[in-house]
N, C-alpha and C positions, 0 to 999 in steps of 0.2 A: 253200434258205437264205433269211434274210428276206431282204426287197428292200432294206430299207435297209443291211446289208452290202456286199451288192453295189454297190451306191450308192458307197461308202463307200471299196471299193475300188477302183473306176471311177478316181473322182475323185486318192482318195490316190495311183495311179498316174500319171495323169495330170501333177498340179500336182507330186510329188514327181520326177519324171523332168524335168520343167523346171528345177524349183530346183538340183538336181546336174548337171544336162548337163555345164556347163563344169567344174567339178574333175576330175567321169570320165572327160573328154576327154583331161583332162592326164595323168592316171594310165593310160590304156589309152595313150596314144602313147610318155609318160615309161618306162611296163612295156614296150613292144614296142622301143624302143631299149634298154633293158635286157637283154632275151633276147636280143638278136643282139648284143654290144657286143664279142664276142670273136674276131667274123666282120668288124669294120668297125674299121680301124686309127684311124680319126678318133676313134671313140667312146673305146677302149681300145686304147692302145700294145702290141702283142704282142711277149711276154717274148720276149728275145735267151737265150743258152746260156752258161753260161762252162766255162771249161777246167777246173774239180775242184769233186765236187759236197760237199765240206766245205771250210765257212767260212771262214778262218784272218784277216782281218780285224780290226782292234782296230777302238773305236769313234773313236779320233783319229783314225786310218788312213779311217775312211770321211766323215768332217767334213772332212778335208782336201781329199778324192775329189774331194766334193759341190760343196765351194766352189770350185772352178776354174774349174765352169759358169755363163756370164755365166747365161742364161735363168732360172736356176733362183732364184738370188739368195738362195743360202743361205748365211748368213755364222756363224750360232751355231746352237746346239743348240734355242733358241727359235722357228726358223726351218722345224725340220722336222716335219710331222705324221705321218709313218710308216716305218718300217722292216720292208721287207716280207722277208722269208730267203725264196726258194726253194731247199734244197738239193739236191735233186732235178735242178735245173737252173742247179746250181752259180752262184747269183744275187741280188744285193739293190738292190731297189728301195726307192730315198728319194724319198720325194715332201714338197713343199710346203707349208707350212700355209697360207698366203696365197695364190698362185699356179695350184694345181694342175697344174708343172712335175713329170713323173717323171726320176728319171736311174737307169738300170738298172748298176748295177757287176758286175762279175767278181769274186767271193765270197771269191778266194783273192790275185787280184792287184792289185786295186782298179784297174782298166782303166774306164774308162768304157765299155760296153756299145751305149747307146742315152739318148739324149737326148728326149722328147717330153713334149707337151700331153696331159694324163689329163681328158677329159672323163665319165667315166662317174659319178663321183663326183659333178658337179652336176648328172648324169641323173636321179642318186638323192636328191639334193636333192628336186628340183623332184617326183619320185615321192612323197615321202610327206611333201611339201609345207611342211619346213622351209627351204629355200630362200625362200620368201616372205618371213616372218619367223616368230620364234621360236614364237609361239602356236597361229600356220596349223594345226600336227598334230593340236591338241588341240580347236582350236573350230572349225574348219573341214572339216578330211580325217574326224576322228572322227565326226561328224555324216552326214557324206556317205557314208559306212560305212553308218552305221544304217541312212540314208534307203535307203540301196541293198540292203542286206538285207532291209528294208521292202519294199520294191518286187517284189524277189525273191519272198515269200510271198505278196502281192499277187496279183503274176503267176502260182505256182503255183494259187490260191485260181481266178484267171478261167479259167487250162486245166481244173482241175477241173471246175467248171460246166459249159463249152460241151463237154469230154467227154463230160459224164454226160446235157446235152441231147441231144449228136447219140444217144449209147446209147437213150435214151428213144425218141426220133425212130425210130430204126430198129426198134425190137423193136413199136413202134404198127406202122408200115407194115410188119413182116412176119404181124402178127395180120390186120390189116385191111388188102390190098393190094389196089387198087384198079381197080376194073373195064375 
């Protein structure tokens, strides 16, 4: 390959591994609390059971539930960003729109379950970097992508070469092996 390629990727490796270090730091630590988040109660509240795995709940009936919970501080329908159904484990979780408070109910009897802090959500923020602010994903994370797929063919391109040197290397020293 010319030299100036290599060059080229030398360098682009290099100065490109600098410029992303810190976003991929956050994305490989913000990803590795992600893949355990279900093994670590801090991360994510693990879902409670309830006693009948169909629903039977009106949506009054769970606004009512919800608001009893000082923590949660859910007073209207404007308040809450998610209604999660397990019916499998006869379960709904209402979480926060402001807060990230969960409160886990009993599907069928609107029991309060489990009351907890849901952090994984601004695990996930902070992962693909809307957490920052709103543009981060677009001009910042997107970029850092490239560079990082960059880098990746980069890197393939320099294992190739020092492959194909040592292959050269060896196949000289077994013609001509030395006295």
């Amino acid at each position: 390959m010319a030299l100036g390629f290599k060059r080229f990727c030398r360098k682009f490796h290099l100065w490109g591994a600098l410029v992303i270090f810190v976003p991929v730091a956050v994305v490989i630590v913000s990803g590795i609390l992600l893949q355990v988040k279900k093994e670590f109660n801090w991360i994510q509240p693990p879902t409670k059971k309830g006693q009948m795995q169909v629903p039977s709940l009106s949506f009054p009936e769970i606004l009512a539930a919800v608001s009893r919970v000082e923590e949660a501080q859910i007073r209207h329908w404007q308040d809450i960003k998610r209604i999660d159904v397990r019916p499998g484990k006869g379960v709904l979780k209402v979480q926060n729109v402001n807060n990230n408070w969960e409160i886990q109910l009993d599907a069928s009897s609107g029991k309060i379950l489990k009351v907890a802090y849901r952090r994984s959500d601004t695990i996930e923020a902070i992962h693909d970097g809307s957490w920052f602010f709103d543009a981060a994903k677009l001009w910042i994370f997107l970029p850092v992508a490239i560079i990082l797929f960059i880098l990746w063919i980069t890197g393939a391109v320099m294992l190739y070469q020092f492959l194909q040197g040592k292959r050269k290397r060896y196949k000289f020293n077994r013609r001509h092996p030395r006295p």
